[in-house]
N, C-alpha and C positions, 0 to 999 in steps of 0.2 A: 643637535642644539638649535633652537628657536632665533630667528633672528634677534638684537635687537636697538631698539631708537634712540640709546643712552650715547651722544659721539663723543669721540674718543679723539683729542689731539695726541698726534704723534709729531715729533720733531725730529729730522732725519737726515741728511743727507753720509751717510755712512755705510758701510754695506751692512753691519749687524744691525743697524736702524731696518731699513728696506726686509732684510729677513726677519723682521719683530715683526712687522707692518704686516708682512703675508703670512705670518703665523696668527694674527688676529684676526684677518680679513678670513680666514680657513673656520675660524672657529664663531665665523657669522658676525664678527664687532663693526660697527658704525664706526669709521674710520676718516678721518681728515692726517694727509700726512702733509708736511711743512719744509720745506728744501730752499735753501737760499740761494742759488743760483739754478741758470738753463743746461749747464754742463749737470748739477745735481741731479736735476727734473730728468735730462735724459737717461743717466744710469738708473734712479727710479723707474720712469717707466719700462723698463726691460721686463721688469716682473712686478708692477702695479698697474692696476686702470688709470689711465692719463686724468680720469675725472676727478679721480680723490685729491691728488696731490695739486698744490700750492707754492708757487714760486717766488722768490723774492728776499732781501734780507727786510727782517722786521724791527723796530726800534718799538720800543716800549708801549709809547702809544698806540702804535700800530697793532700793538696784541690784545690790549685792553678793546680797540674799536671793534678788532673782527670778534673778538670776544664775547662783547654786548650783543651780538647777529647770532654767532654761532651758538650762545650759554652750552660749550662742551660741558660733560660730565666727569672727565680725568686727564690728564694733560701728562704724557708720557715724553721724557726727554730722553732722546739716543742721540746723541751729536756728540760732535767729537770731546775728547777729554779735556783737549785746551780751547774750547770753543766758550771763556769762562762768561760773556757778555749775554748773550742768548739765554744759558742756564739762570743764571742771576737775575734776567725778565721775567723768564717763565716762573720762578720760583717769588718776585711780587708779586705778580701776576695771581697766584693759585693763593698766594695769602690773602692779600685783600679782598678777591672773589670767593675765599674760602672753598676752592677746589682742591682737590685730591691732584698730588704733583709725585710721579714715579722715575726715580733716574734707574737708565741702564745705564752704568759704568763696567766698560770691558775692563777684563783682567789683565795686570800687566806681569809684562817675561819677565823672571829674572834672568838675570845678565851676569855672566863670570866677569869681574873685576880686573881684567889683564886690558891693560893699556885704556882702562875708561875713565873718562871725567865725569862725576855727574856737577851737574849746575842748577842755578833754582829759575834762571830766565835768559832769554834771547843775549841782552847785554851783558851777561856774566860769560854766557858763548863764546860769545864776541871778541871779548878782553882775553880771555884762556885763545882762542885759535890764532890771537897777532902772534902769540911764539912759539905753537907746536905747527902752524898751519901753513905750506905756502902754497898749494893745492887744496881747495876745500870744497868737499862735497855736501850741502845742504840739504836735506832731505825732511824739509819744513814746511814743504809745500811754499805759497808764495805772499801770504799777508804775514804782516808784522814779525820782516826781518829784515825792517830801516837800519840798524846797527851794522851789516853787511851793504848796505846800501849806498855805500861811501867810496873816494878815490883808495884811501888804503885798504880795499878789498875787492874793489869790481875786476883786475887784473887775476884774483885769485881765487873768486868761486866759479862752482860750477850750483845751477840751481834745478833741483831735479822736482818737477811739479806735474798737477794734470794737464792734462791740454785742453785748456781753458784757454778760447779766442780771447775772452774781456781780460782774462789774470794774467795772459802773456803781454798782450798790450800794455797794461798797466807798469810792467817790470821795465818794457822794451821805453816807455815813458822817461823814466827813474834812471836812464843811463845805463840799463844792462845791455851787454851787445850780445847779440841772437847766440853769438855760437857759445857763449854763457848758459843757455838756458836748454836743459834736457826734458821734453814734454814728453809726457807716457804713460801709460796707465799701467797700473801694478796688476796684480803681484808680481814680486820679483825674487825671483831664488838666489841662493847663493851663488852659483855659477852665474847667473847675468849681474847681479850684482859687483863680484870679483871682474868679469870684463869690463862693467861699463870705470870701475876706479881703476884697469891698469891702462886703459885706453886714454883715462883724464891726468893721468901721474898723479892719484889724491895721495895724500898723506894725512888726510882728516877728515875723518866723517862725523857731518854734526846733525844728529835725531831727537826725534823727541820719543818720552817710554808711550808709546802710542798704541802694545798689544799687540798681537800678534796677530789682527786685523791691518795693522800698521806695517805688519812684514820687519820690526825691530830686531829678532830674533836672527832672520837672512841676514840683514845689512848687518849685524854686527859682528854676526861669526864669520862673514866674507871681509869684513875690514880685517881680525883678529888673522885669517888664516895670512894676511897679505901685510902682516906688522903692522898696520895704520891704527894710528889715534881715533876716540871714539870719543864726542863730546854729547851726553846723555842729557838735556835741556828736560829737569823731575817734573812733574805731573802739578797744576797747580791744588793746591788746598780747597776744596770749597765743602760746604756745611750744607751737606743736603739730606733733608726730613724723611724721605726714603728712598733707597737706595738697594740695586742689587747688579750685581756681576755672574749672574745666571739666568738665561734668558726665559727657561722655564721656569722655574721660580717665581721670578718676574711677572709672565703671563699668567699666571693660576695665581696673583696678587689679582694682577688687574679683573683679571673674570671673578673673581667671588662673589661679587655684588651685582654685575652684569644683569 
């Protein structure tokens, strides 16, 4: 296959972003990928050329400007499922420019219904873990979980996140004290899972359905084996023009017109 000059925004910081990215780059595409932080850029570049990728969080403007420079050809989003601010740009974004806008949305686990809550947001969490929760394991990573960010809960979570120097700061800001915050990079089995909750005494684990990228699957059936509550924070709604949860699929979307 022929190179070629049509580029290609990809949006990523995810690992099935990062393996969409090198399954395009394989099959010759002109590729810009787009990562919102320096912790993202570094797992990106493990297996991307440091040149293509783009660091930074973007507001609106900000994508309209690189935009007008770059006039990409198809704007592919892989970012997280609840990453709904981003998607919602890119998806202006490809209307008013009348770009071609392709979501990859992972697939989500199902989950046996023994000891789970689902909830529709952060704060509905929140309200459900003041009475099943007095050990609580967050597994929310670390923006916009202000509702646990309070005196009647900084005594009770435990926050399990990347290790992210700026997102640890940020939290250690906010009143969290160090030995609150578990920094580490996944994946994680269900045996490290089951140790790291009998080591903390959780009696609550609060996820989001984030896939099995997300590792939802381990962390639930290691809560499940060990009686612990499971607070499942659903998937937000969003309306998107297309869409697929098959990365091949996907790919041989985006190449047709290539």
């Amino acid at each position: 296959m022929s190179p070629t000059n049509k580029l290609l925004w990809l949006f990523s910081g995810t690992s099935d972003g990062n393996q969409i990215a090198n399954d395009l780059i394989a099959k010759n595409c002109t590729l810009k990928v787009f990562v919102a932080t320096p912790y993202g850029r570094n797992i990106a570049a493990q297996t991307l050329p440091l040149e293509l990728i783009q660091t930074g969080r973007l507001t609106v403007d900000d994508i309209f400007e690189i935009g007008r420079i770059d006039n990409p050809d198809k704007v592919i989003d892989t970012t997280h499922p609840y990453a709904m601010e981003i998607s919602k740009n890119l998806m202006e974004f490809c209307r008013i420019r009348e770009i071609p806008y392709i979501r990859y949305e992972r697939p989500e686990e199902s989950i046996e219904e023994n000891n789970v809550y689902y909830v529709e947001n952060i704060k509905q969490a929140a309200e459900k873990a003041k009475t099943i929760g007095r050990q609580i394991l967050l597994t929310l990573g670390s923006k916009n979980i202000d509702p646990f960010l309070c005196e009647e809960f900084l005594e009770r979570i435990f926050i399990r996140m990347l290790p992210d120097p700026q997102l640890i700061q940020d939290l250690l800001s906010k009143g969290v004290s160090p030995d609150r915050i578990i920094a580490i990079q996944g994946p994680f089995s269900i045996s490290l899972n089951k140790a790291l909750m009998v080591d903390r005494s959780i009696d609550c684990l609060i996820t989001k359905s984030s896939g099995k990228e997300g590792g939802i699957k381990d962390k639930v059936t290691a809560a499940q084996e060990l009686d612990i509550s499971v607070i499942v924070i659903k998937r937000p709604e969003m309306d998107y023009p297309v869409s697929f949860s098959d990365q091949n699929k996907m790919t041989d979307n985006i190449l047709k017109d290539q």
